[in-house]
Biopython code that builds the backbone (N, CA, C, O; Angstrom):
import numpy as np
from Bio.PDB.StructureBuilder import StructureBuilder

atoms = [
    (1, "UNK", "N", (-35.131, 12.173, -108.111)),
    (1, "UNK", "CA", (-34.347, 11.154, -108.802)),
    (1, "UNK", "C", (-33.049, 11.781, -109.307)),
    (1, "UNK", "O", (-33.073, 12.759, -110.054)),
    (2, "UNK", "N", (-31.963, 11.232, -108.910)),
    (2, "UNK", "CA", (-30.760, 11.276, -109.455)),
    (2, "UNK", "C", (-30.476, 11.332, -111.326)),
    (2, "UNK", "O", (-31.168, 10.659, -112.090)),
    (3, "UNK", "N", (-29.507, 12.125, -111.737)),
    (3, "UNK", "CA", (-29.640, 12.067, -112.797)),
    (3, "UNK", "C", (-27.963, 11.634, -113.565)),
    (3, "UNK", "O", (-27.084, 12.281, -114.134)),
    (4, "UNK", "N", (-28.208, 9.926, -113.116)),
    (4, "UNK", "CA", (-26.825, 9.511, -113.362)),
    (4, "UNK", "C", (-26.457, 9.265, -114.911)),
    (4, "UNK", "O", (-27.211, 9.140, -115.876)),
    (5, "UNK", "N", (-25.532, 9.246, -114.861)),
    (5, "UNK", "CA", (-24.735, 8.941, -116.093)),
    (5, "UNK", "C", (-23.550, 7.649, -115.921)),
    (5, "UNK", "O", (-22.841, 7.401, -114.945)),
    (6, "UNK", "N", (-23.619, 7.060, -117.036)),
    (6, "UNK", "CA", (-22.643, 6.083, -116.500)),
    (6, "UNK", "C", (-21.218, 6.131, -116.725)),
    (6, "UNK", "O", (-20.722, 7.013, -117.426)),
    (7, "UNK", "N", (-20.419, 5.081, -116.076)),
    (7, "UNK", "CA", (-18.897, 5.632, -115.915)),
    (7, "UNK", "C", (-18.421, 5.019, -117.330)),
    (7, "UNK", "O", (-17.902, 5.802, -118.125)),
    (8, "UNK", "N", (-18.545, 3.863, -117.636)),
    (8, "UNK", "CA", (-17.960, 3.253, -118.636)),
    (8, "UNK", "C", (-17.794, 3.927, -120.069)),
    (8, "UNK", "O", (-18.691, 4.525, -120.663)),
    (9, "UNK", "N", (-16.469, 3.723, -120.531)),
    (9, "UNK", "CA", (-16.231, 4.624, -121.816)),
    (9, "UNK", "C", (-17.059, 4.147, -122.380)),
    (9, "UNK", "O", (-17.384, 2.965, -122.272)),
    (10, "UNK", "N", (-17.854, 5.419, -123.495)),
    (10, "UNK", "CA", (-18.428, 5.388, -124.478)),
    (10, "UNK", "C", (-19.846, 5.132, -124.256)),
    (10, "UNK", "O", (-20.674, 5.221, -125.162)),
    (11, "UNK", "N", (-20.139, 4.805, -123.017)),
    (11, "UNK", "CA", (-21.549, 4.583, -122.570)),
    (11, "UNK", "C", (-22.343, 5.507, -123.038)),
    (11, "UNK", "O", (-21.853, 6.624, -122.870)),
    (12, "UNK", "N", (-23.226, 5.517, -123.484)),
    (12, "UNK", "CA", (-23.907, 7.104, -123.369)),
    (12, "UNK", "C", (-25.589, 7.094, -122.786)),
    (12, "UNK", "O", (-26.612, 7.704, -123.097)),
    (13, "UNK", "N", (-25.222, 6.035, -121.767)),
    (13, "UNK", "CA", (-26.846, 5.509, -121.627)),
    (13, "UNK", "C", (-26.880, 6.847, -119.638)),
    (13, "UNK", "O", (-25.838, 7.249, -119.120)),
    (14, "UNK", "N", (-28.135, 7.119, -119.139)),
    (14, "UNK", "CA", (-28.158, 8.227, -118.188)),
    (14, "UNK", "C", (-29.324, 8.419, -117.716)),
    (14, "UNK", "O", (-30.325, 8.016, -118.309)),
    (15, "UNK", "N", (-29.356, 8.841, -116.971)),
    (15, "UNK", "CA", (-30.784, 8.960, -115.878)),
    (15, "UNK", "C", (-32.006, 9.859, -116.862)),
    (15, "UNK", "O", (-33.233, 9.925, -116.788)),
    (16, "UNK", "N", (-31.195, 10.355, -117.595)),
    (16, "UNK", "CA", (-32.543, 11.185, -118.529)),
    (16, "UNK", "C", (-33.182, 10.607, -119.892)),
    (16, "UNK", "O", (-34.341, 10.749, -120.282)),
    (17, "UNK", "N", (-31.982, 9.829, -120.593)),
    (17, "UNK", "CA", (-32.331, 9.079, -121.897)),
    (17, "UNK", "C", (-32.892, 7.991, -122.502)),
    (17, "UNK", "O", (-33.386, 7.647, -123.576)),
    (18, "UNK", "N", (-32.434, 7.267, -120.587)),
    (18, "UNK", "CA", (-32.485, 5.780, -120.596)),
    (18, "UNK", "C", (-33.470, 5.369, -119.451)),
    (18, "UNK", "O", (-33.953, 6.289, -118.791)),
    (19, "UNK", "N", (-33.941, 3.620, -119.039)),
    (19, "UNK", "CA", (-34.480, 3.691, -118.516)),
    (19, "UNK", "C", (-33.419, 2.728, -118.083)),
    (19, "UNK", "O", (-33.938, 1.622, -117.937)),
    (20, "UNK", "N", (-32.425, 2.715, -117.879)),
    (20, "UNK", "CA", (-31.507, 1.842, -117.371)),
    (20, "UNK", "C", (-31.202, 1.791, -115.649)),
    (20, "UNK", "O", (-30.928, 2.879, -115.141)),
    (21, "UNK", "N", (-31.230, 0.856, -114.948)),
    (21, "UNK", "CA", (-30.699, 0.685, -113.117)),
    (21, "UNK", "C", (-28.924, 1.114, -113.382)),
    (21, "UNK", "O", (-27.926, 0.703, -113.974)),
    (22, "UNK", "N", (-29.390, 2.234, -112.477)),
    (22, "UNK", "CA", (-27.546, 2.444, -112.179)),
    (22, "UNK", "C", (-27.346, 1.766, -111.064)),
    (22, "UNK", "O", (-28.222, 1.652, -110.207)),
    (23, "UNK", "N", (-25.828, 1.097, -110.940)),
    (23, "UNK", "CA", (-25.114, 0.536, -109.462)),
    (23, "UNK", "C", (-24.099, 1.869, -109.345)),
    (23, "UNK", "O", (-23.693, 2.527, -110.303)),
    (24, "UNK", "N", (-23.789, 2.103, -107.903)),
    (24, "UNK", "CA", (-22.839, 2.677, -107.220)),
    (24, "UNK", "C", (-21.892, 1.401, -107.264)),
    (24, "UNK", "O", (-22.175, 0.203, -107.266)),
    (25, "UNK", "N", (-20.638, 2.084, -107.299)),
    (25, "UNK", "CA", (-19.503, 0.903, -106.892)),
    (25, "UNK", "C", (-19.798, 0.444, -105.341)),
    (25, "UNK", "O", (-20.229, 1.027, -104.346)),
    (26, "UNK", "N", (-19.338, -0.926, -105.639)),
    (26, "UNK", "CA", (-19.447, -1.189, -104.026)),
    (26, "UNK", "C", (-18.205, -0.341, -103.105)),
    (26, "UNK", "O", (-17.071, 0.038, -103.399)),
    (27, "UNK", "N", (-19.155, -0.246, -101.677)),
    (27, "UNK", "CA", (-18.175, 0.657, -100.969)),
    (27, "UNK", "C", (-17.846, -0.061, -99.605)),
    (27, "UNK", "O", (-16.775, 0.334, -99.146)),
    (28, "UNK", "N", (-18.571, -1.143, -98.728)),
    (28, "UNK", "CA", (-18.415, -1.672, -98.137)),
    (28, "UNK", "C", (-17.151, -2.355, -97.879)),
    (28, "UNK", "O", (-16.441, -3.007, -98.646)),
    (29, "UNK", "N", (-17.000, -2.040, -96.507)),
    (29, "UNK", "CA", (-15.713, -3.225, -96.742)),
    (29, "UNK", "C", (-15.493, -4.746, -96.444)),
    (29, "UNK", "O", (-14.562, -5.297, -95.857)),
    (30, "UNK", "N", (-16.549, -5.231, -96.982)),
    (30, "UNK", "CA", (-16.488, -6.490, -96.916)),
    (30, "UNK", "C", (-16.610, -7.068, -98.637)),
    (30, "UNK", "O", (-16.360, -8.194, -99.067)),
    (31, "UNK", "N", (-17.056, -5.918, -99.338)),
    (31, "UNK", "CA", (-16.780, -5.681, -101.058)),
    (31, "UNK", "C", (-15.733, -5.645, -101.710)),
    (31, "UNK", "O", (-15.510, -5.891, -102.895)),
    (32, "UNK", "N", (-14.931, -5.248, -100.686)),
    (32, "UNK", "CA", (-13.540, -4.725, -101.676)),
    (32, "UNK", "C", (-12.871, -5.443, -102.714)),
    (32, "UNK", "O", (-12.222, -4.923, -103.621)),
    (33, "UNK", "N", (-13.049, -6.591, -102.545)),
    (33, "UNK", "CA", (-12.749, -7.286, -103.974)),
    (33, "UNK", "C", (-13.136, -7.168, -105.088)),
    (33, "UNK", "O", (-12.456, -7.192, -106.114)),
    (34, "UNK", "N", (-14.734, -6.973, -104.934)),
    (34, "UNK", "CA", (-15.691, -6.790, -105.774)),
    (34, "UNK", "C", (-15.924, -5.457, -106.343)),
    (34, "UNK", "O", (-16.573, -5.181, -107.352)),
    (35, "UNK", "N", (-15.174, -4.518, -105.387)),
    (35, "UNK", "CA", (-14.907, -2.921, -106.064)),
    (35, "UNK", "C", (-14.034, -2.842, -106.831)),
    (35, "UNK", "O", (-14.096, -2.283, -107.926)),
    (36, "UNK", "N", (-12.596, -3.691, -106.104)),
    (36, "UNK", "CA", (-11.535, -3.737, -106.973)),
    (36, "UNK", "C", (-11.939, -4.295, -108.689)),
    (36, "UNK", "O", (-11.438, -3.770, -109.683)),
    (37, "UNK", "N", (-13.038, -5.569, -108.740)),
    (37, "UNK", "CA", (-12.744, -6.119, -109.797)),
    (37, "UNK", "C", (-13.319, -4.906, -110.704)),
    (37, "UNK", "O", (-12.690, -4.394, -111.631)),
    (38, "UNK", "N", (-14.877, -4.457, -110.200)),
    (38, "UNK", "CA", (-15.537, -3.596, -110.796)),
    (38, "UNK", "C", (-14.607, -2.172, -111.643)),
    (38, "UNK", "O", (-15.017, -1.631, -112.670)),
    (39, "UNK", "N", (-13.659, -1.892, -111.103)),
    (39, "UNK", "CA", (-12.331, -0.643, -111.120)),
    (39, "UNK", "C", (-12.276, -0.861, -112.162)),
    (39, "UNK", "O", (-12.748, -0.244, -113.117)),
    (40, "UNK", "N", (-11.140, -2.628, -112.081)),
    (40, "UNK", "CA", (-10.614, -2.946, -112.839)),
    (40, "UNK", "C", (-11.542, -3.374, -114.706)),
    (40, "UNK", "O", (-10.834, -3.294, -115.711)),
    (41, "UNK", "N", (-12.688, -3.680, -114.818)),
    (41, "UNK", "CA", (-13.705, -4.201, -115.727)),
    (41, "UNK", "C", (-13.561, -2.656, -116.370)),
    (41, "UNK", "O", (-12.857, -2.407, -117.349)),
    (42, "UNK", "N", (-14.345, -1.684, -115.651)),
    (42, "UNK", "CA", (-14.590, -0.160, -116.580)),
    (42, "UNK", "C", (-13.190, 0.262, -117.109)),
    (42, "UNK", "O", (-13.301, 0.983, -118.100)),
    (43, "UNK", "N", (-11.752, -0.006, -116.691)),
    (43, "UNK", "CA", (-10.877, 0.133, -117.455)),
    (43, "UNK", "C", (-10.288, 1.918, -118.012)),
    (43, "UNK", "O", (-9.586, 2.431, -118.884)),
    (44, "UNK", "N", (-11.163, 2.330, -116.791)),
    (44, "UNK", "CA", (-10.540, 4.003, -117.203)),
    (44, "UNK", "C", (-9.675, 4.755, -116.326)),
    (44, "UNK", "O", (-9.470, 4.717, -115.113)),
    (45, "UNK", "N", (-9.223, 5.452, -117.280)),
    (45, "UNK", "CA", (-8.228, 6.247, -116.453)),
    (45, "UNK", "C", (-7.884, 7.606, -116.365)),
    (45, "UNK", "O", (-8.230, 8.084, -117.445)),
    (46, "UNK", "N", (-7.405, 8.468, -115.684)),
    (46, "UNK", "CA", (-7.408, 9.468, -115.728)),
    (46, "UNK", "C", (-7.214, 10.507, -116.515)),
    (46, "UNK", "O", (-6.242, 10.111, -117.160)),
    (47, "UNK", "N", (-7.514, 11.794, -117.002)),
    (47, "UNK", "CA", (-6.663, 12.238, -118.230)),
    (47, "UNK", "C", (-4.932, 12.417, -118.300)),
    (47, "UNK", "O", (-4.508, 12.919, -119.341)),
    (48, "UNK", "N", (-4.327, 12.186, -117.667)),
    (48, "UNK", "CA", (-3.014, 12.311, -117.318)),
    (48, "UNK", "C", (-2.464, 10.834, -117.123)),
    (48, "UNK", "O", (-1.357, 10.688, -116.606)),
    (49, "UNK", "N", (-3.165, 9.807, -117.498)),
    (49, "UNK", "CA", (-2.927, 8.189, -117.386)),
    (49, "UNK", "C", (-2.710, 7.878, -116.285)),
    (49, "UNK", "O", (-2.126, 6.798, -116.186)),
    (50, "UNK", "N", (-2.978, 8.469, -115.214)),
    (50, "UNK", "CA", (-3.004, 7.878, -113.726)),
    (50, "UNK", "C", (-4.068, 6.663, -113.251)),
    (50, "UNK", "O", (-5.027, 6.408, -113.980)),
    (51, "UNK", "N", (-3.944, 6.230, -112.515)),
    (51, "UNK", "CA", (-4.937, 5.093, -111.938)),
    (51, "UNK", "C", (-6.226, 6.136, -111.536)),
    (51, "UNK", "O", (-6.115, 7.133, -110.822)),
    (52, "UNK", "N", (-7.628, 5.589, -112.255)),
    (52, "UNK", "CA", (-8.647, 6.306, -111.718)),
    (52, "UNK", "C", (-9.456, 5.393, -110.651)),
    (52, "UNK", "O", (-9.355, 4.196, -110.385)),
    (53, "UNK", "N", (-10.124, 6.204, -110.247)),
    (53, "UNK", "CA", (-10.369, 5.739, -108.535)),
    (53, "UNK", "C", (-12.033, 6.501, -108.401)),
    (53, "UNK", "O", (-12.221, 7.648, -107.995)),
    (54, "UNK", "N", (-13.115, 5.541, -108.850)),
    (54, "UNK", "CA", (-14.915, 6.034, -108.693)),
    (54, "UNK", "C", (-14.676, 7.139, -108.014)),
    (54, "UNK", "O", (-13.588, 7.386, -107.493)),
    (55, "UNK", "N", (-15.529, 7.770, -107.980)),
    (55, "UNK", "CA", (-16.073, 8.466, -106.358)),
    (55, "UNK", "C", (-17.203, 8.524, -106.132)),
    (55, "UNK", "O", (-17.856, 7.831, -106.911)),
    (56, "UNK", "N", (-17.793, 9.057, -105.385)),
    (56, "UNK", "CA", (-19.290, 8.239, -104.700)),
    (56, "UNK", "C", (-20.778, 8.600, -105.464)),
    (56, "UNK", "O", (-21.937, 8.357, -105.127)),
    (57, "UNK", "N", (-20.202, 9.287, -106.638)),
    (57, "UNK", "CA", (-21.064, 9.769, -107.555)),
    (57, "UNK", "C", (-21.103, 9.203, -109.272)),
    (57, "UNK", "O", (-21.820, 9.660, -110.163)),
    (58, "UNK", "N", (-20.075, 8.054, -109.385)),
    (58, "UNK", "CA", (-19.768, 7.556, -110.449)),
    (58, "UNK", "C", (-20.820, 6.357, -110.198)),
    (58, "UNK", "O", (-21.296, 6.087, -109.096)),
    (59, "UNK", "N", (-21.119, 5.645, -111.474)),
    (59, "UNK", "CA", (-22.371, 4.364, -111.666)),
    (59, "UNK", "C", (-21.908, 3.603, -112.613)),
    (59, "UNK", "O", (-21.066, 4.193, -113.289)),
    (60, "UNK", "N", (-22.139, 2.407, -112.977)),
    (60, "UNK", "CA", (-22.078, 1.553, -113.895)),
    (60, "UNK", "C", (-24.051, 1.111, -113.920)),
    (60, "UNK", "O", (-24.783, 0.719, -113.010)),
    (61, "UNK", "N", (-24.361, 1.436, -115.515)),
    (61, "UNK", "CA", (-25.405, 0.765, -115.796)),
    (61, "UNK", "C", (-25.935, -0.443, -115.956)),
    (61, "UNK", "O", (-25.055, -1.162, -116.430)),
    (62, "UNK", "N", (-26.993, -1.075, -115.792)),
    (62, "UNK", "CA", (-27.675, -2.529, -115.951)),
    (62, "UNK", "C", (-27.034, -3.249, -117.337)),
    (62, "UNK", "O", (-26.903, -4.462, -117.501)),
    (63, "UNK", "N", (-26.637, -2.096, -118.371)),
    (63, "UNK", "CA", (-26.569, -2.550, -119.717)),
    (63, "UNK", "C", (-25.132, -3.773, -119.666)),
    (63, "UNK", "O", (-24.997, -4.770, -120.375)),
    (64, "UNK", "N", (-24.379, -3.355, -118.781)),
    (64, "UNK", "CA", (-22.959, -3.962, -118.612)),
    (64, "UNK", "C", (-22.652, -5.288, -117.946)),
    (64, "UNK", "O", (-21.585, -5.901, -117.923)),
    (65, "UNK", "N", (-24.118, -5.673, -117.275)),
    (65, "UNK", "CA", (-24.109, -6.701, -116.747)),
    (65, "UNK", "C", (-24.691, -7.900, -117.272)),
    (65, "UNK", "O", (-25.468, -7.750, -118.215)),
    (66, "UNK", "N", (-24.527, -8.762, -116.960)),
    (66, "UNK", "CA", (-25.406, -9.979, -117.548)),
    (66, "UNK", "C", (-26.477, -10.522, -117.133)),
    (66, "UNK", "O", (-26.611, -10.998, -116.006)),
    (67, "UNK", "N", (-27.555, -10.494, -118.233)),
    (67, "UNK", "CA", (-29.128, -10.800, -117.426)),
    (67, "UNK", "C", (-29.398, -9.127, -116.982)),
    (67, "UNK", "O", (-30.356, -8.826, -116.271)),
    (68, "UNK", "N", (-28.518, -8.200, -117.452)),
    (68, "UNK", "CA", (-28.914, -6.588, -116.631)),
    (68, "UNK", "C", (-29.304, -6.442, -115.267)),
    (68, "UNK", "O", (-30.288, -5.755, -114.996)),
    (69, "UNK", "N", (-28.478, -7.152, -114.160)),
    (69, "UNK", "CA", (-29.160, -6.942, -112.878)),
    (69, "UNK", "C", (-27.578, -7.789, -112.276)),
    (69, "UNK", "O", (-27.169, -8.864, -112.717)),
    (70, "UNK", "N", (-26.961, -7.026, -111.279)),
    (70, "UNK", "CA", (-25.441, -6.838, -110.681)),
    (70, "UNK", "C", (-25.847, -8.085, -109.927)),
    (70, "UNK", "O", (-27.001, -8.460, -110.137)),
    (71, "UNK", "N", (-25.146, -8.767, -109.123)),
    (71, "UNK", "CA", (-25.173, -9.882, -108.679)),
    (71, "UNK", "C", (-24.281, -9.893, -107.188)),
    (71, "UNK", "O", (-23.214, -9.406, -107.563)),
    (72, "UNK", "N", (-24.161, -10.113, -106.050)),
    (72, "UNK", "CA", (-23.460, -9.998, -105.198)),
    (72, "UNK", "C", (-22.586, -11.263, -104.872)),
    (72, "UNK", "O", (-21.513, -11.310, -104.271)),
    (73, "UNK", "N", (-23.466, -12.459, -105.527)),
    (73, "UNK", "CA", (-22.926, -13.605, -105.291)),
    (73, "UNK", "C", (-21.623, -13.366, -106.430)),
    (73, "UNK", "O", (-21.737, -13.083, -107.623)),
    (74, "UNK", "N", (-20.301, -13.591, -105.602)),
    (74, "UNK", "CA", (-19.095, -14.304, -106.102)),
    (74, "UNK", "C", (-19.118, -15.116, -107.505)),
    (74, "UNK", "O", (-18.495, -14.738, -108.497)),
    (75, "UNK", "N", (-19.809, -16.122, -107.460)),
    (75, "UNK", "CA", (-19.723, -17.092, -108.662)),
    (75, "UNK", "C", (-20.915, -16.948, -109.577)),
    (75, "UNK", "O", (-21.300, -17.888, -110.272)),
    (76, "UNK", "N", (-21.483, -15.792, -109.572)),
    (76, "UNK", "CA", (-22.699, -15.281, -110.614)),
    (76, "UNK", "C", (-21.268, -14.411, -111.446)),
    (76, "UNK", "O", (-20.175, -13.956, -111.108)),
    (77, "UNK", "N", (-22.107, -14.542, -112.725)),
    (77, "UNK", "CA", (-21.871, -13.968, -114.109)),
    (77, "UNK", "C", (-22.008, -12.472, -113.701)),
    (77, "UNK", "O", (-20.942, -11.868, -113.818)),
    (78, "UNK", "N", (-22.541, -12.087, -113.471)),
    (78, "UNK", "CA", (-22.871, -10.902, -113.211)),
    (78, "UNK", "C", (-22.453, -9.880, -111.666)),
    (78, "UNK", "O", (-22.878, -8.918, -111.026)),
    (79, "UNK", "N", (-21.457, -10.779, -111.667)),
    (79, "UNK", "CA", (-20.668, -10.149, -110.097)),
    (79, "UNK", "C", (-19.973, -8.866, -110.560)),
    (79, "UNK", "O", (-19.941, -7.860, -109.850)),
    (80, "UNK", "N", (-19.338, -8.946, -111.949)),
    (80, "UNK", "CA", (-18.791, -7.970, -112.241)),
    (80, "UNK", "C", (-19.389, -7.574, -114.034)),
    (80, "UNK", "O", (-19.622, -8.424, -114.893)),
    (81, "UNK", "N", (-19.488, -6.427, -114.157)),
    (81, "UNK", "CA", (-19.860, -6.008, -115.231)),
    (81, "UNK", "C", (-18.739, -6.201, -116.159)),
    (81, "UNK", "O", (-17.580, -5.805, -116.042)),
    (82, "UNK", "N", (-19.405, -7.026, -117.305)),
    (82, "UNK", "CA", (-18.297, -7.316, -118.311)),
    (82, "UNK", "C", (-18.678, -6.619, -119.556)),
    (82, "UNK", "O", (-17.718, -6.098, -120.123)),
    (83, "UNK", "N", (-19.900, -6.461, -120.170)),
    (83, "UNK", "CA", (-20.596, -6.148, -121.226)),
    (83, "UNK", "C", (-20.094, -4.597, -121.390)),
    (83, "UNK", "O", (-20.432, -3.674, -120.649)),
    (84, "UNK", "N", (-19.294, -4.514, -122.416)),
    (84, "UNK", "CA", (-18.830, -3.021, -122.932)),
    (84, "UNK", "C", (-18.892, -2.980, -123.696)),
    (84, "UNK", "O", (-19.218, -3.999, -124.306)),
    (85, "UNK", "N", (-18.560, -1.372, -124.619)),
    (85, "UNK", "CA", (-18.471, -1.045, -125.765)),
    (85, "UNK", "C", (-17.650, -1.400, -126.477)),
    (85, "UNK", "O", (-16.760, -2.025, -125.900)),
    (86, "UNK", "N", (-17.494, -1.252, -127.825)),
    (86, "UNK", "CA", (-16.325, -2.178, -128.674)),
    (86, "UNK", "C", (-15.319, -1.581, -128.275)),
    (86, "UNK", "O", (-14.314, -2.266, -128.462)),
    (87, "UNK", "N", (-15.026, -0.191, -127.603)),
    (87, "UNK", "CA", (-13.624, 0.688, -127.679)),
    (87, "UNK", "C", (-12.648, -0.318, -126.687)),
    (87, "UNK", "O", (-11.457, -0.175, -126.411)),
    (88, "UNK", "N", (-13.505, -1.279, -126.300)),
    (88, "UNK", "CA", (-13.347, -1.930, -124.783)),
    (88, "UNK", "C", (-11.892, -3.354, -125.284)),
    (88, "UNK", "O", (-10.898, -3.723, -124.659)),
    (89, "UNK", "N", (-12.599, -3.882, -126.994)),
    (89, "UNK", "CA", (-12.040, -4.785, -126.974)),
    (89, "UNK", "C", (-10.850, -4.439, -128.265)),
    (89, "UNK", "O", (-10.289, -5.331, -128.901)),
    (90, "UNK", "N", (-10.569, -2.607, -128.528)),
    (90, "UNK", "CA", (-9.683, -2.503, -129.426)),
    (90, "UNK", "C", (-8.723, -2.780, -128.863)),
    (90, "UNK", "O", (-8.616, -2.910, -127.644)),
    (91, "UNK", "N", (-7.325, -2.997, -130.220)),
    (91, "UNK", "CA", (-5.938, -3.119, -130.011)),
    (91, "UNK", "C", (-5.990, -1.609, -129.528)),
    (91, "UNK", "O", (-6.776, -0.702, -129.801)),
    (92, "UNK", "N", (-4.566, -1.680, -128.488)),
    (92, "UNK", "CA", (-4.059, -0.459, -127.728)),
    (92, "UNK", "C", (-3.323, 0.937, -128.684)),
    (92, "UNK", "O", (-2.119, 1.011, -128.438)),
    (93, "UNK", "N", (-3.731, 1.848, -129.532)),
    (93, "UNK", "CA", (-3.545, 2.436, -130.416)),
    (93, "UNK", "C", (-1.486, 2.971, -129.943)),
    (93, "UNK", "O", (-1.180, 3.440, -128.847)),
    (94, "UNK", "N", (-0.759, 2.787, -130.758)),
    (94, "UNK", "CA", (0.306, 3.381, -130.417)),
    (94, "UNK", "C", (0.307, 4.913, -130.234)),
    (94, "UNK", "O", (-0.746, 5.504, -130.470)),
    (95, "UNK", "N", (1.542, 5.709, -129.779)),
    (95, "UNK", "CA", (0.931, 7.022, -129.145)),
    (95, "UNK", "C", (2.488, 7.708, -130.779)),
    (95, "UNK", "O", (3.537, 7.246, -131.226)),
    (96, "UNK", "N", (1.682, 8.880, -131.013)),
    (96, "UNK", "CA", (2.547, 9.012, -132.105)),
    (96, "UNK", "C", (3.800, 9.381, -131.395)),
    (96, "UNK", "O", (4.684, 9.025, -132.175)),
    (97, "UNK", "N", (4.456, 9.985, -130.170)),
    (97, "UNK", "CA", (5.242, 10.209, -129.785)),
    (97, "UNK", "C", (6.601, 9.151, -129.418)),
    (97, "UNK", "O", (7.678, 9.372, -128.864)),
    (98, "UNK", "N", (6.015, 7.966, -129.983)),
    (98, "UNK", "CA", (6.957, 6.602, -129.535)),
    (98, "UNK", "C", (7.286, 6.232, -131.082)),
    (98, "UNK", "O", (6.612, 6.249, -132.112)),
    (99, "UNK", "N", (8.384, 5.954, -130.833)),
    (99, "UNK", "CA", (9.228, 5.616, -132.228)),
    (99, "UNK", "C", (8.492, 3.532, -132.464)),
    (99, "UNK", "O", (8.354, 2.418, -131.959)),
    (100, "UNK", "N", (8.332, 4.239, -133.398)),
    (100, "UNK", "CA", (7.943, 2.808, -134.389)),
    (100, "UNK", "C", (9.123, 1.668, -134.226)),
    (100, "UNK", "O", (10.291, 1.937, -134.506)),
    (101, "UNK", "N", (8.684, 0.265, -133.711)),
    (101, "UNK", "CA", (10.200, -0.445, -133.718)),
    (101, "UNK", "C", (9.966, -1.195, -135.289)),
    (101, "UNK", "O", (8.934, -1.558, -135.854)),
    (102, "UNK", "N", (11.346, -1.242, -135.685)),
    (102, "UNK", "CA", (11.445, -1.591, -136.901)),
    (102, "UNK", "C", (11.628, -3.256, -137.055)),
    (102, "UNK", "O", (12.764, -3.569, -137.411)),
    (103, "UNK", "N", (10.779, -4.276, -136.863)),
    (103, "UNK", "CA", (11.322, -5.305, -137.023)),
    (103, "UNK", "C", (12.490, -6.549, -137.769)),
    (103, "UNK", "O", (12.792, -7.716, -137.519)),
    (104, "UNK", "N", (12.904, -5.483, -138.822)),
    (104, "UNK", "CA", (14.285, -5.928, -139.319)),
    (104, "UNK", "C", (15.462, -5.952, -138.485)),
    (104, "UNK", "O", (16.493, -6.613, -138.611)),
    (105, "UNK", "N", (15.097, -5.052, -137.549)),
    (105, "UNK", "CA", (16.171, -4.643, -136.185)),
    (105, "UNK", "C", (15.792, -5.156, -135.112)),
    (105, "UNK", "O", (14.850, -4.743, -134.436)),
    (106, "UNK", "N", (16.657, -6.322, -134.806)),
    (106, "UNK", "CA", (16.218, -7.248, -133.523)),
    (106, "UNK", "C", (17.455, -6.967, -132.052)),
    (106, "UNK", "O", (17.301, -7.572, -130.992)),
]
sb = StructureBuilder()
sb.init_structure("model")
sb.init_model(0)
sb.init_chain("A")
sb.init_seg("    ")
for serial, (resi, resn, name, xyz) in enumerate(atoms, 1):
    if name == "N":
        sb.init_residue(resn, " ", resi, " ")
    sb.init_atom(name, np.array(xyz, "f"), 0.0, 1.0, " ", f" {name:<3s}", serial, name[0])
structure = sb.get_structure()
């Protein structure tokens, strides 16, 4: 048995802790939409802020889906994993290196 871990920030659920179903991203190419959306849902990125891109060893857990079980059908809830951690639904923290705009100054 594989001893996955999942991709999604802050997850900390894994093949040793949990008893959670990991999915592989879809890889097929008749998926690709459904990889793309999946990309796009986990929302991470590289350490250098580049576009990150699975690789064939990355998973998303059951916990992220709805009903916990991935769905292939298109118009199921669960086509794409939506269920994340709160870091998922913070405001975008400013970076201290960017000057504060002053709203008196339009």
């Amino acid at each position: 048995m594989w001893n996955y871990t999942c991709c999604a920030v802050n997850c900390k659920n894994n093949g040793k802790t949990s008893d959670c179903i990991f999915y592989k991203f879809p890889t097929a190419s008749h998926k690709i939409v459904q990889r793309q959306k999946w990309i796009a849902a986990v929302k991470r990125k590289n350490p250098d802020g580049s576009k990150w891109t699975p690789k064939t060893h990355h998973v998303t857990c059951n916990a992220h889906f709805i009903g916990k079980k991935k769905s292939d059908d298109p118009a199921s809830p669960s086509y794409v994993p939506t269920l994340f951690p709160p870091v998922y639904h913070a405001k975008q923290v400013q970076s201290t290196h960017e000057p504060k705009k002053d709203s008196s100054q339009a």
